[in-house]
N, CA, C and O of each residue as an XYZ file, in Angstrom:
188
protein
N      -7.275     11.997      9.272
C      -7.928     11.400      8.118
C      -6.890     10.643      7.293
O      -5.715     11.006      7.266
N      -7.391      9.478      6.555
C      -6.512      8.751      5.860
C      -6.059      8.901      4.905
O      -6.750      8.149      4.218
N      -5.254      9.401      4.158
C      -4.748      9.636      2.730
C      -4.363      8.554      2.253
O      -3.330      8.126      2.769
N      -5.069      7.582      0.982
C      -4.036      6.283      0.692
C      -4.356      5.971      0.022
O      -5.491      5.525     -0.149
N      -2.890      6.117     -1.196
C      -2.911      5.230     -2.784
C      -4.174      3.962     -2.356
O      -4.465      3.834     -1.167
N      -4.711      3.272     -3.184
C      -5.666      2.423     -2.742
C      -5.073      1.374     -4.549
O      -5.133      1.745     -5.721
N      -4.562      0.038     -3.920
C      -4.317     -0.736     -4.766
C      -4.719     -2.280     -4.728
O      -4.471     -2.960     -3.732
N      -5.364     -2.814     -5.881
C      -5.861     -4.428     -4.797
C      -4.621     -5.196     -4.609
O      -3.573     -4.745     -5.071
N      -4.647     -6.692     -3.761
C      -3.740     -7.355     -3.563
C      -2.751     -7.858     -4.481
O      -1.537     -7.895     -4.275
N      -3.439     -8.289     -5.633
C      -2.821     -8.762     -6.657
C      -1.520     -7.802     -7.289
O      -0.585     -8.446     -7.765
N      -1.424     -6.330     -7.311
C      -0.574     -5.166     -7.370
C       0.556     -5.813     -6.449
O       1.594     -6.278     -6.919
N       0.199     -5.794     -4.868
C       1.115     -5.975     -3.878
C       2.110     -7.457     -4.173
O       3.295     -7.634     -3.889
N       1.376     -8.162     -4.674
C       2.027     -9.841     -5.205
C       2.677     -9.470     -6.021
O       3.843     -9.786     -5.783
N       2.565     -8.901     -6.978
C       3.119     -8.597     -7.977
C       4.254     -7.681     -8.313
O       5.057     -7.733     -9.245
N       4.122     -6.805     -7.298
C       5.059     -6.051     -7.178
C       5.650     -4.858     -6.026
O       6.048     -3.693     -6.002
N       5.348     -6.287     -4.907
C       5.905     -5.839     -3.717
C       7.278     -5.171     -3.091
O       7.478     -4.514     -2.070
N       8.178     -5.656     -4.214
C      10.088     -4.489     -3.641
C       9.510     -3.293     -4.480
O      10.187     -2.349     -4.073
N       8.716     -2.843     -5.339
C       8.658     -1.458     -6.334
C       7.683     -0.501     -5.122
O       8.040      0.572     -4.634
N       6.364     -1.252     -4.823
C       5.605     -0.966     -3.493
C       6.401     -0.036     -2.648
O       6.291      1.189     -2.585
N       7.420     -1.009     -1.853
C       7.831     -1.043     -0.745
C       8.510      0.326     -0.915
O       8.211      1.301     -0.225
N       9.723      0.335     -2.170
C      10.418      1.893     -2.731
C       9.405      2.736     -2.065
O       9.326      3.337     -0.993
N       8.410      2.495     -3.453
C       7.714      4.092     -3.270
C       6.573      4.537     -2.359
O       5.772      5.454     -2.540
N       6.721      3.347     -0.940
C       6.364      3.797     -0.144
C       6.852      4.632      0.881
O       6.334      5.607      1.424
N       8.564      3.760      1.146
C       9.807      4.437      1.824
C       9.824      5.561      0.960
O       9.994      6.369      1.873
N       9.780      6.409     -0.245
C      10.244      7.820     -0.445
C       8.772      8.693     -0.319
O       8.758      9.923     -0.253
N       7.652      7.926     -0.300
C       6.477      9.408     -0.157
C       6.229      9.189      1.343
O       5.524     10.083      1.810
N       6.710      8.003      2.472
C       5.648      8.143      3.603
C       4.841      8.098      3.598
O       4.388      8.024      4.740
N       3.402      8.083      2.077
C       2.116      7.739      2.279
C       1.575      6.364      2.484
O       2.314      5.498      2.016
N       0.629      5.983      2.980
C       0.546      4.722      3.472
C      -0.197      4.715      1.878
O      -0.340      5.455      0.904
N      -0.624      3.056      2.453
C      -0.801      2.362      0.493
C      -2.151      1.080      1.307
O      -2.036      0.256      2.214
N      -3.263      1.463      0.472
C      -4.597      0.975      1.164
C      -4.539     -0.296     -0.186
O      -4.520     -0.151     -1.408
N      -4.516     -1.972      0.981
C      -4.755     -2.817     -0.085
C      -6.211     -3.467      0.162
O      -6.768     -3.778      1.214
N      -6.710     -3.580     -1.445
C      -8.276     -4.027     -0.807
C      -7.916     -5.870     -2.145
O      -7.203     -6.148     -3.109
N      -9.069     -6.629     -1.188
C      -9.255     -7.815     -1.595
C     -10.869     -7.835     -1.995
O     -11.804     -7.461     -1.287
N     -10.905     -8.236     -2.980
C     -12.240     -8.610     -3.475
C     -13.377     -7.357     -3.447
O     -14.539     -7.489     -3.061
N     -12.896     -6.382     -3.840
C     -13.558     -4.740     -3.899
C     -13.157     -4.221     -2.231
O     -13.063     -2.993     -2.223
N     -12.938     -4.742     -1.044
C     -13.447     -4.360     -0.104
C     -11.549     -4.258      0.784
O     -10.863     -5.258      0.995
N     -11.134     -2.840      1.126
C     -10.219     -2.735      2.247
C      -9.856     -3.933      3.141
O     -10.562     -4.531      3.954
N      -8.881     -4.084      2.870
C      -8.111     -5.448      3.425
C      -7.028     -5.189      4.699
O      -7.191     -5.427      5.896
N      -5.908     -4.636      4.023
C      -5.194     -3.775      4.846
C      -4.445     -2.058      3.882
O      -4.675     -1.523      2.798
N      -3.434     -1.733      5.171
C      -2.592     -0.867      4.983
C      -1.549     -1.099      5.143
O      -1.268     -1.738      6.157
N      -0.672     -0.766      4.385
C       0.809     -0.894      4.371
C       1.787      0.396      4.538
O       1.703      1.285      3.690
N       2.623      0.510      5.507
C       3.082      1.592      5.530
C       4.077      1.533      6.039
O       4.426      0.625      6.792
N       5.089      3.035      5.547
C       6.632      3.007      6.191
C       6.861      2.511      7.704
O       5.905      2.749      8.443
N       7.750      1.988      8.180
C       8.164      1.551      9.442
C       8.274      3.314     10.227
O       7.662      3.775     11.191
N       8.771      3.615      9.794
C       9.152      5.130     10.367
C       7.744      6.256     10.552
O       7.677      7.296     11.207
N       6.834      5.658      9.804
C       5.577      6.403      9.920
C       5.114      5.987     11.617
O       4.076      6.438     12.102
């Protein structure tokens, strides 16, 4: 099952190197949605 911060795109534009951190220290993936609706997932390389 999926566990995932859920943030829209505009977050990720905005502040994609802070993202990226606190994705590399929890390992949780990070759910981006566009226009109300799941777009993608972003997640550690190592996951």
């Amino acid at each position: 099952m999926l566990t995932a911060q859920v943030k829209p795109i505009s977050c990720l534009k905005s502040h994609a190197a802070s993202i990226a951190n606190d994705i590399a220290e929890s390992g949780e993936p990070l759910l981006i949605t566009q226009n109300g609706e799941a777009r993608l997932v972003v997640m550690d390389v190592h996951a």
